[in-house]
Each structure stands twice: as structure tokens, then as C-alpha cells.
C-alpha positions, 0 to 999 in steps of 0.5 A: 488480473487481464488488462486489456487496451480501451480507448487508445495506446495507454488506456487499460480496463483491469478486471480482477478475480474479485470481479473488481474493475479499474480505469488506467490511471488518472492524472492527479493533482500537482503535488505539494512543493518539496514532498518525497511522496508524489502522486502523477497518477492514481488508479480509479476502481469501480467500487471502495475495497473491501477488507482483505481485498486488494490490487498489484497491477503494474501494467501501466507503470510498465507501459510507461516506462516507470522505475524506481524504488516502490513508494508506499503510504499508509492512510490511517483514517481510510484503512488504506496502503498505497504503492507507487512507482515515480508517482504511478499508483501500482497497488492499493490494500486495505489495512489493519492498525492500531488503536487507542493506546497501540495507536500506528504512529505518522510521520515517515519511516524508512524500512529498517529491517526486512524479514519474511519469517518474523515472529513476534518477541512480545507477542506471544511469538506471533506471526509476522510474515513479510515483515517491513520494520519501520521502528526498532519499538516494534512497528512494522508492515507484515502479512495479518487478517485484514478484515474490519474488526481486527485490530494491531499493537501498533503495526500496520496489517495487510493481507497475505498475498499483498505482503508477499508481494510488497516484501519483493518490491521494496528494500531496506532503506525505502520510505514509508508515508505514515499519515491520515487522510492522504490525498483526499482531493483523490482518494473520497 
């Protein structure tokens, strides 16, 4: 991505190898009082991602002099992952995840594990890259096809080259937001 200064010191236009285009972040709404998960500012792309798509700029974060532990929040209904940085939106992806009785469960799940050669020891030995454990019953975030029609056991998949990314920006103990419909006054 090339982020190049628009309209004033803290305004950037990022174009991606998609060809995808995103303003600087916008300010969000207040957050809800006493929520871990806060949302200052949130970027707004030209055009929903598309399945196996997705962002990692951190330009305005880092304009802004934002640090931090990465927060990330998982919206079943949407498909989406988020990752934020003290409330600045850094990264968004779509996601795979489970359905019917593999349901993902919600709730808030702190990073338990953290293995970048995982493979599954009840299926089938599978491939689990950059896998993020949230559950010691086999929940997690890893690297997987992301493209509208795969489904999970429950894990949470995203592509590839995000998952390598993510692995890098978090650590054990950080949490994840599991839920449906997240911040829908922003995210339609």
C-alpha cells in the first residue's frame, strides 16, 4: 500500500494492490461505558471487502503516535476481523467460521497459545498456520481459504498473509472480541 498526504497533515488516501481505496480514519462514535473494545477511529474503504481480501495499514496509527497491545474483534454476522491500535482501526479482513453445530462461539477470549506450525489433532492433521488459541476445546484464529463458501469447526479463518501479519502484532494474553453485528452505527 502507498499512503500519500490529501487534505491537511493527518489526512492519507491509501490505495492498495487490490486496487481498493481507503480515507484516513474517521472518528467513531463514543464508546459504550466500560468496554475493553473501544473504536476512536475506523477507516472507510471505498467498496465492502471481498472474500480473501484485506488491509494492514498502520500509517495513521503511527502518525498519531498510537501503541499498544493490537485489540481484535471478530463479527460473525459481517465475516469480518478487526485490529485496532488504542481505538485506531490498522486492519480489517474477511473471515471464515463455523456454522451450525461448529458454530464460533462469542464472548471475549484471551489469546491462550500462540504457534505459527500448528496442525490439527482432530482433523485430520490439518493446517493451522499462525494459529491464535482462544479455547483449550480447539477454538482459534489461524491462517486458512477465506472465500465465501469454506466453512470452519468452529475456528475463525483468515487469509494467509494477514494471519502472518496478526501472529507478529499480538501476544499471549491479548483479547479477542468474539460477537455479531459490531459497531453497526459504523461498520453497514
Amino acid at each position: 500500500s502507498v499512503a500519500t498526504p490529501a487534505m491537511g497533515q493527518a489526512d492519507f488516501i491509501v490505495e492498495y494492490e487490490s486496487g481498493m481505496v481507503a480515507a484516513s480514519p474517521r472518528i467513531a462514535a463514543p464508546p459504550k461505558p466500560k468496554s475493553q473494545f473501544t473504536v476512536n477511529h475506523y477507516i472507510e474503504l471505498d467498496r465492502p471487502l471481498d472474500f480473501g481480501e484485506h488491509f494492514w495499514d498502520e500509517s495513521y496509527a503511527q502518525t498519531n503516535g498510537a501503541r499498544g497491545t493490537a485489540q481484535i474483534v471478530v463479527d460473525l454476522e459481517a465475516e469480518q476481523l478487526y485490529v485496532y491500535r488504542a481505538g485506531i482501526e490498522i486492519a480489517r479482513t474477511k473471515v471464515t467460521r463455523g456454522w451450525e453445530k461448529y458454530d464460533t462461539p462469542t464472548g471475549v477470549f484471551p489469546i491462550l497459545e500462540k504457534d505459527a506450525d500448528h496442525y490439527s489433532s482432530t482433523y485430520n492433521n490439518a493446517p493451522m498456520p499462525y494459529n491464535l488459541r482462544l479455547t483449550w476445546k480447539g477454538v482459534a484464529i489461524h491462517g486458512a481459504d477465506v472465500d465465501g463458501v469454506s466453512a470452519t469447526h468452529g475456528c475463525i479463518g483468515v487469509p494467509l498473509e494477514f494471519a502472518r501479519k496478526l501472529f507478529a502484532n499480538v501476544r499471549k494474553g491479548d483479547k479477542v472480541l468474539v460477537t455479531r453485528n459490531w459497531q453497526r452505527q459504523v461498520y453497514r
